[in-house]
C-alpha positions as CSV (number, residue, x, y, z in Angstrom):
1,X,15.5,51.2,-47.2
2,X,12.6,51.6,-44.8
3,X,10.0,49.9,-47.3
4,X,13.1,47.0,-47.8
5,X,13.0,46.8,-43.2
6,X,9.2,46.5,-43.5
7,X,9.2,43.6,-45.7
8,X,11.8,41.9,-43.8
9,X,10.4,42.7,-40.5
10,X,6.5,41.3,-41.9
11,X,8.4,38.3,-42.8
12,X,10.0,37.3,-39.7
13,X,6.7,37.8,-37.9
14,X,5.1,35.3,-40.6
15,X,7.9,32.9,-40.6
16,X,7.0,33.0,-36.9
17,X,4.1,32.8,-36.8
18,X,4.0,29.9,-39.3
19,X,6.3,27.7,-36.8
20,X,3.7,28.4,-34.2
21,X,1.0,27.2,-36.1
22,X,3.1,24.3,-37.0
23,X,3.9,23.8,-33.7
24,X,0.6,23.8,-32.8
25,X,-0.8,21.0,-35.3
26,X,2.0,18.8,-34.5
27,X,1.2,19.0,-31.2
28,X,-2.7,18.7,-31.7
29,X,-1.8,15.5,-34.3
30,X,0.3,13.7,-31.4
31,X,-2.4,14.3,-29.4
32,X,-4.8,13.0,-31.6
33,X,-2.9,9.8,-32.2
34,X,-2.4,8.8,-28.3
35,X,-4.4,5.8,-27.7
36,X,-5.3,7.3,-24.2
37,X,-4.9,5.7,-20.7
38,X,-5.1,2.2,-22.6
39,X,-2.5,2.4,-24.7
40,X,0.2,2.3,-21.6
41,X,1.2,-1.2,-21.1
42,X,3.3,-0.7,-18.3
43,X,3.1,0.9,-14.9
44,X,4.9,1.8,-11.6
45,X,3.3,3.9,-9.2
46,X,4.0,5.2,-5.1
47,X,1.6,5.9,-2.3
48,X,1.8,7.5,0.9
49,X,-1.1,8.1,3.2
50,X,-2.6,6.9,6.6
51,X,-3.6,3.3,8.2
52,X,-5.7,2.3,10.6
53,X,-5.9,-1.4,11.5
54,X,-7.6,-3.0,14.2
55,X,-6.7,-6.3,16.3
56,X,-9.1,-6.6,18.7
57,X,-8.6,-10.5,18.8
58,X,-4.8,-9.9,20.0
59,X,-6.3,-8.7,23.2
60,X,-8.7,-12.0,24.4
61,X,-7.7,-14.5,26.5
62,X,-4.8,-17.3,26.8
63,X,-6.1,-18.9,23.6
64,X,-5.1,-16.3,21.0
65,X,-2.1,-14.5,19.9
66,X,-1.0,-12.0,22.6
67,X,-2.9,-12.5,25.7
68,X,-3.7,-8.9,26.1
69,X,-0.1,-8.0,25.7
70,X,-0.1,-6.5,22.0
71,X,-1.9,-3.9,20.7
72,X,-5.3,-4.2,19.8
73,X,-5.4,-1.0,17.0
74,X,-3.2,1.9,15.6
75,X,-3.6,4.9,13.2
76,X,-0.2,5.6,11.7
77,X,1.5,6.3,7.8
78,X,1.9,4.3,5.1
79,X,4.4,3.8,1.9
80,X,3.2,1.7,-0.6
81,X,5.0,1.1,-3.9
82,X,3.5,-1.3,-7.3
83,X,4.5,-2.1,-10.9
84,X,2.5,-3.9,-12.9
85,X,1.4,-4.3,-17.0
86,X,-2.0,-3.4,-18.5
87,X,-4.0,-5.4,-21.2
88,X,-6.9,-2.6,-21.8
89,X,-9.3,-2.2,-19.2
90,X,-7.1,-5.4,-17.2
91,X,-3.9,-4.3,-14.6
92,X,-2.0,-7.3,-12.8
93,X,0.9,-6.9,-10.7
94,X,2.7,-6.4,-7.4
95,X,2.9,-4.2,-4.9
96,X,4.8,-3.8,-1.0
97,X,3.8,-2.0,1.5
98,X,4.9,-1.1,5.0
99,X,2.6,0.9,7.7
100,X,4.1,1.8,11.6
101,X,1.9,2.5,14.6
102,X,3.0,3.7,18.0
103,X,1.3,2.6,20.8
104,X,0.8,4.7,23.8
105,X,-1.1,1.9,26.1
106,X,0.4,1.9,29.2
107,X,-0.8,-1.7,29.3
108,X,1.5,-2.9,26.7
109,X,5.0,-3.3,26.8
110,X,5.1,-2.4,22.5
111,X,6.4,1.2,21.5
112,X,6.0,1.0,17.9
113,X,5.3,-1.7,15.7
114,X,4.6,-2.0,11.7
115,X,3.2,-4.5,9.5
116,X,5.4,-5.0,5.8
117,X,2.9,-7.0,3.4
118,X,3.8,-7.8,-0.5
119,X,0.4,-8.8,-2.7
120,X,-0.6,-9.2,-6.2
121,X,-2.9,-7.6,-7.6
122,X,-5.9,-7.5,-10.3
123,X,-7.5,-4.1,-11.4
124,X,-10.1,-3.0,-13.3
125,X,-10.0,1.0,-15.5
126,X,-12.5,2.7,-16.5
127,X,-10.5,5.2,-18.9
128,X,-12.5,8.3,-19.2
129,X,-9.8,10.2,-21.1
130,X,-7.8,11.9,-18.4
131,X,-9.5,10.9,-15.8
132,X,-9.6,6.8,-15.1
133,X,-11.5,5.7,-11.8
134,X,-10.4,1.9,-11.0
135,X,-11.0,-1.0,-8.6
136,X,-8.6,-3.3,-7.7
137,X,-8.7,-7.0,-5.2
138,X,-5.7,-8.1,-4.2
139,X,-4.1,-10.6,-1.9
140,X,-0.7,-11.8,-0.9
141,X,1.7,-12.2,2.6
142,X,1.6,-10.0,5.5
143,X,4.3,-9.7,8.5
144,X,4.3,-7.9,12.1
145,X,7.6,-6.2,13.8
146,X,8.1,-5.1,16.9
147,X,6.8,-7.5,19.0
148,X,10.2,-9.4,19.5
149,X,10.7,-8.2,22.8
150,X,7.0,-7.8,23.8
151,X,7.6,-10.4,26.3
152,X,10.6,-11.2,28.8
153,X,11.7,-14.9,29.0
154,X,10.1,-15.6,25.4
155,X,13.2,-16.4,23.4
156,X,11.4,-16.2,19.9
157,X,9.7,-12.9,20.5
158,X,6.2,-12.8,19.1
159,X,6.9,-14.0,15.4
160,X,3.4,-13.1,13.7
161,X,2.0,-12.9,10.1
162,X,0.1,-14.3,7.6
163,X,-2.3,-13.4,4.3
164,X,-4.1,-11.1,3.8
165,X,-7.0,-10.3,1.1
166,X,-7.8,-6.3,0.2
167,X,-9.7,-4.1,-2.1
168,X,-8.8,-0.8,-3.1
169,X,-10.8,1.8,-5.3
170,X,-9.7,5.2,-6.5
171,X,-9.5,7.5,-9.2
172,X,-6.5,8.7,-11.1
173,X,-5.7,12.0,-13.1
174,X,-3.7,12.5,-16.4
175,X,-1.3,15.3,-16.2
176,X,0.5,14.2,-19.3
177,X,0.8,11.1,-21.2
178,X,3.0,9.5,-19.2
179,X,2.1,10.8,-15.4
180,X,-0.9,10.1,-13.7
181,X,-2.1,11.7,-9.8
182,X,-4.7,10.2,-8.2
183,X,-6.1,9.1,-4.6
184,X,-6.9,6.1,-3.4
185,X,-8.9,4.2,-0.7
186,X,-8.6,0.4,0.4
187,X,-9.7,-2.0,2.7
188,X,-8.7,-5.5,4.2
189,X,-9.1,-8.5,6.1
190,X,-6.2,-10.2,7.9
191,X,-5.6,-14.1,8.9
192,X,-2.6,-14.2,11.5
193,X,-1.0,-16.8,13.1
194,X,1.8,-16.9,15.4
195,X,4.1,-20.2,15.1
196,X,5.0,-22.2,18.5
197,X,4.4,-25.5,20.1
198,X,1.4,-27.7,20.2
199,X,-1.0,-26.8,23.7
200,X,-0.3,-30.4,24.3
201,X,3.7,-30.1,24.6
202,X,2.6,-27.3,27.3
203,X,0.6,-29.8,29.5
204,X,3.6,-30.6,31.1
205,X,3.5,-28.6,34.8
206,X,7.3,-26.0,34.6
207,X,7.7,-24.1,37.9
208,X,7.5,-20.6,36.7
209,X,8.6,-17.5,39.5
210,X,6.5,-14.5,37.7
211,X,3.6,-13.2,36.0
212,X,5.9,-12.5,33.5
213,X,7.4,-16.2,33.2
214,X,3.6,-17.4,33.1
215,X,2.9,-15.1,30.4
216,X,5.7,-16.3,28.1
217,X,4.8,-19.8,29.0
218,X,1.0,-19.1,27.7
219,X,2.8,-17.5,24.5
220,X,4.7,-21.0,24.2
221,X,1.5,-22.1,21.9
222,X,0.2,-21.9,18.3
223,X,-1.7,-18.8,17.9
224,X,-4.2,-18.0,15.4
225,X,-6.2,-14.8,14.6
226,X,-8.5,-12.3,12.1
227,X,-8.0,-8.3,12.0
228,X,-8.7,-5.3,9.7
229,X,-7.2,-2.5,7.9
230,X,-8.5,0.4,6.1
231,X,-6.2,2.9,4.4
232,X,-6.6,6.4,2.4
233,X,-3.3,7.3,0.3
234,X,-2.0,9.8,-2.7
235,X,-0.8,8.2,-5.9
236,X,1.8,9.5,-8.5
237,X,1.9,6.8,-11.2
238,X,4.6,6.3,-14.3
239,X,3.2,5.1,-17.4
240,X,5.5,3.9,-20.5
């Protein structure tokens, strides 16, 4: 009886141990057969981080878009989400974002404002097995909020946005086959303009009682300017 619980006992530890192994080479054989960062065709990734983005322009004179009245930089976080296919070392797609600054100028009559921008994009990987550093340019529509009720007397609020052009370069981490981690930095150039009426429909003299009436007056006009962004962000991507 005890020789018959040995032999049963040294089989179950080989049967065991024989599913481990197998186990083991399937495992090592999937492995062997995925195609690596490459052979994902289709992505969708999030970012959060931090934004900085200068205006300085916004501050100059009667001529440009906020006469001193809007903020002229802010630091502040940023969500960004993309999805996008792959052809090799090729990405294109989309991606939103949305960043919000608070302003603390006592000069300003805007709290907290945000700009909300959608572009596509065109990347370049470098697939290195699990790790894949990448470049990216990208370009697309950019919006401001919170200015609406910058000035007093300006019935349209301070409607601003325009394009904007940005390149971004990171590197990203495979966890598994399907998940990727990564950071990411980026920068950008902004064109803005700020619809309104022609400098010559202002010609006309309009009694005015305050500063703050001549101010919105000023604002009446087409306004045009350039700023800057530069952002730093975490990635967790979704590969199929």
């Amino acid at each position: 009886m005890k020789r018959l619980s040995t032999v049963l006992m040294g089989a179950a530890v080989a049967a065991f141990a024989g599913e481990g192994a197998a186990n083991a080479a399937v495992a090592e054989k999937t492995d062997e057969h995925w195609g690596g960062p490459m052979s994902q065709h289709v992505w969708l990734d999030a970012q959060a981080g931090v934004e900085e983005v200068q205006l300085q322009t916004f501050s100059a004179n009667g001529d440009t878009l906020g006469v001193g009245l809007l903020p002229a930089s802010g630091v502040g976080p940023t969500l960004r989400a993309g999805a996008g296919v792959r052809f090799g070392f090729l990405t294109l797609g989309l991606r939103g974002r949305v960043a919000t600054f608070e302003n603390e100028s006592a000069s300003s009559s805007v709290t907290s404002w945000n700009i909300w921008s959608l572009d596509a994009e065109l990347g370049v990987r470098v697939p290195l097995r699990t790790i894949e550093p990448h470049i990216a340019l990208a370009g697309g529509y950019s919006s401001f909020g919170g200015f609406n009720d910058a000035v007093n007397g300006l019935g349209a609020g301070l409607d601003v946005h325009g394009v904007d052009g940005r390149l971004d370069a990171g590197v990203d981490f495979w966890v598994t086959h399907a998940l990727s981690l990564g950071v990411n930095a980026s920068g950008e150039l902004l064109a803005l303009a700020r619809p309104g009426v022609s400098v010559r429909d202002l010609a006309t003299p309009q009694q005015v009682g305050t500063l703050n009436e001549a101010k919105a007056r000023v604002l009446e006009a087409n306004g045009s300017s350039v700023g800057s962004a530069l952002a730093l962000t975490a990635n967790l991507g979704v590969h199929f």
